[in-house]
C-alpha positions as CSV (number, residue, x, y, z in Angstrom):
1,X,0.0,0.0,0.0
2,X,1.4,3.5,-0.9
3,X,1.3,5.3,2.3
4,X,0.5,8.6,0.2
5,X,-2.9,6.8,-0.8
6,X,-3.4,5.5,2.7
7,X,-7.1,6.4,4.4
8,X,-8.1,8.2,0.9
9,X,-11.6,9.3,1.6
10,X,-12.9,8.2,-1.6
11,X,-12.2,4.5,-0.8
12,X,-14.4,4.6,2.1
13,X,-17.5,2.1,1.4
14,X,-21.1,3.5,1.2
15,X,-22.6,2.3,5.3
16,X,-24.7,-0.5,5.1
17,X,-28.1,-1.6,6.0
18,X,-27.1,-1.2,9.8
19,X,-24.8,2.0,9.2
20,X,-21.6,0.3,9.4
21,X,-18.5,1.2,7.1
22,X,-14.9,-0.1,6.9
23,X,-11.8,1.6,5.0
24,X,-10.1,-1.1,3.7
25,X,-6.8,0.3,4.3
26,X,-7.8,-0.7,7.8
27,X,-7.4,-4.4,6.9
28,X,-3.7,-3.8,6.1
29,X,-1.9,-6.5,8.2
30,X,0.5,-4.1,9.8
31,X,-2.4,-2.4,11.8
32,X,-2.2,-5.7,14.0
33,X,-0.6,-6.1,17.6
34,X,1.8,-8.8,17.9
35,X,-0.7,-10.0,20.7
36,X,-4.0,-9.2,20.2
37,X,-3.9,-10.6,16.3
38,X,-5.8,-9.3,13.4
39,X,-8.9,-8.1,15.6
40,X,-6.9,-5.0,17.1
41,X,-6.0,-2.0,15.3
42,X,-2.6,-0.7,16.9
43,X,-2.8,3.3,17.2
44,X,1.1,3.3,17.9
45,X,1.1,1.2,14.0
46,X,-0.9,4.1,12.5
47,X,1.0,6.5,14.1
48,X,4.2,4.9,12.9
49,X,2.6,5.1,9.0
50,X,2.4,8.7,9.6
51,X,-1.2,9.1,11.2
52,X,-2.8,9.2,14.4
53,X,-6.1,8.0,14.8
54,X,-9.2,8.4,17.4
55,X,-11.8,6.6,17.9
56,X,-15.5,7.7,19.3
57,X,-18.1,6.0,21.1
58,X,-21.8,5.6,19.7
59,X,-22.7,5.6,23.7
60,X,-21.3,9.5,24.2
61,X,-21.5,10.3,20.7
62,X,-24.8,9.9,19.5
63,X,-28.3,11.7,19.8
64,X,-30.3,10.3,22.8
65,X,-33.5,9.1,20.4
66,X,-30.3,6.9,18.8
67,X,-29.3,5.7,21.6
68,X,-32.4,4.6,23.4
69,X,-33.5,3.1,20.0
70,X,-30.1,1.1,19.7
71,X,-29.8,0.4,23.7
72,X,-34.0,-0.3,24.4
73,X,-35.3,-1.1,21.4
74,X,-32.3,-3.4,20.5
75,X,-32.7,-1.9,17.1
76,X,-29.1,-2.8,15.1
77,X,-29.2,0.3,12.8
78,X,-26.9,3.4,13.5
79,X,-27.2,4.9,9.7
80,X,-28.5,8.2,11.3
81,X,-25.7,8.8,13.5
82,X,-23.0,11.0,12.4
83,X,-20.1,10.6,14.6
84,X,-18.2,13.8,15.7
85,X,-15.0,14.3,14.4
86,X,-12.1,15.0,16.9
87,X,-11.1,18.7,17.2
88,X,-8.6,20.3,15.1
89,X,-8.5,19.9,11.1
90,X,-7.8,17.0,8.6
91,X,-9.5,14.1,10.2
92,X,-11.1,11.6,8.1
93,X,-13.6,9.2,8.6
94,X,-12.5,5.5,8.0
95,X,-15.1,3.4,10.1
96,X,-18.0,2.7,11.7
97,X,-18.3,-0.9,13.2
98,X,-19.9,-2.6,16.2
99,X,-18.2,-4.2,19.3
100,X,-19.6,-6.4,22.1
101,X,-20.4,-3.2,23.9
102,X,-21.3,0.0,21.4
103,X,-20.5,0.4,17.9
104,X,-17.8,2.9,16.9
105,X,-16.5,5.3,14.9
106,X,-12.6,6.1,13.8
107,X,-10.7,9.0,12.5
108,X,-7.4,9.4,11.2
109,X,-5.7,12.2,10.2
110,X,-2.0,13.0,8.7
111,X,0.6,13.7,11.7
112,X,1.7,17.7,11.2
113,X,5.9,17.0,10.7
114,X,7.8,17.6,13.8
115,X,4.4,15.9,15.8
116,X,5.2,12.2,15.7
């Protein structure tokens, strides 16, 4: 993968029926801690490619009638949520997916030189 390509907006899949998205240059192999395997994305790996990356939590993120539709209805879909993007300028969307506990969201954005 060309890191100048990495994270390119335009390769971010349309959400699906539940709302969910995944860059695929979040599949890249080197994301993966020694330990934790394929399931973990390592921030320090992202940061070492020349991003850093946050994630957000559906639970603190999203609108209350979201929320109590996800958490009380048990209704799966989280298309109307748009997650909040960290503060300060460049960050991109690259995912939305769901974990045992809440689904969420991740943004990466190009570390400024001298900020690594």
């Amino acid at each position: 993968m060309n890191d100048q390509t990495l994270f390119d907006p335009a390769r971010l899949p349309p959400r699906d029926e539940y709302g969910m998205t995944f860059h695929p240059d979040l599949e890249d192999e080197r994301w993966e801690h020694p330990d934790l395997g394929e399931e973990y994305l390592s921030p320090e790996a992202i940061l070492a490619a020349g991003f850093e990356s946050r994630q957000v939590a559906f639970e603190y993120d999203a609108p209350e009638e979201l929320k109590e539709r996800y958490y009380e209805s048990g209704e799966p879909d989280v298309s109307d949520w748009k997650p909040t993007s960290p503060e300060g300028e460049g960050w991109v969307l690259v995912g939305i997916w769901d974990t045992e506990n809440d689904p969420y969201a991740m943004f990466v954005r190009r570390v400024a030189e001298g900020n690594a």
